[in-house]
C-alpha positions in Angstrom: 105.2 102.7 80.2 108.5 102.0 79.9 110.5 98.8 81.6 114.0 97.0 80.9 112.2 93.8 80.7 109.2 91.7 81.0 110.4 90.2 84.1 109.8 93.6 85.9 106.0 93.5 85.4 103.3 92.1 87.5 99.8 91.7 85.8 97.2 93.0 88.3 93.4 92.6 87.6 90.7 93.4 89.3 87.2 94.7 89.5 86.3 98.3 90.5 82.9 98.5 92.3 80.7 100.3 94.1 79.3 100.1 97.5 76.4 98.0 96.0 79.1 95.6 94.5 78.3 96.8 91.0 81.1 97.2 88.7 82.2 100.9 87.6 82.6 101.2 83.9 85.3 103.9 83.1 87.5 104.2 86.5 91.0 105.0 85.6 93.8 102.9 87.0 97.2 104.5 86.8 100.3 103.1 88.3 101.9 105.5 90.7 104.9 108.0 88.2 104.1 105.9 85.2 102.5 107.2 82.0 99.4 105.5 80.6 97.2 102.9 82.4 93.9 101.4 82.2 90.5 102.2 82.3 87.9 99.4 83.5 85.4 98.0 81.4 81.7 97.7 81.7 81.4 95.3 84.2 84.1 97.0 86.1 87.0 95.1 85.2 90.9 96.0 84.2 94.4 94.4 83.7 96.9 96.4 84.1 101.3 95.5 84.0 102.5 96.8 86.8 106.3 96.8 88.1 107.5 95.7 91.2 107.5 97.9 94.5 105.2 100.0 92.6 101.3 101.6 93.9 98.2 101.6 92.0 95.7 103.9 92.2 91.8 104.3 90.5 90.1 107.5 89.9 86.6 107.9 89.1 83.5 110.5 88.7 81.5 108.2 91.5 84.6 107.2 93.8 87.2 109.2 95.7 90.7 108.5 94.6 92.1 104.7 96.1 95.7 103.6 96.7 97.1 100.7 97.4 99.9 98.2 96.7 
């Protein structure tokens, strides 16, 4: 990703889960026209910078696609 300056980021973490409320190891979080992203961990959990005005999405083999901002 690439952004004029720090002050244009947000960090945004979270934890991706399923309906059990156990966390989803591998999901991939993209911001919405931005290269890169994040994948969650094994507990389910990512940081990702985000910029302002911008959506977030996660992908994932067990989950349909979810958007939000």
């Amino acid at each position: 990703m690439q952004f004029t300056s720090a002050q244009d980021l947000a960090l945004f973490k979270g934890k991706i889960v399923d309906e059990s409320n156990k966390g989803i190891e591998g999901a991939n979080i993209a911001v919405e026209g931005e290269k890169g992203g994040a994948i969650s961990d094994r507990k389910g959990y990512f940081s990702i910078d985000v910029p302002a005005n911008k959506a977030v999405s996660y992908t994932h083999l067990r989950a349909h696609e979810t958007r939000g901002n």
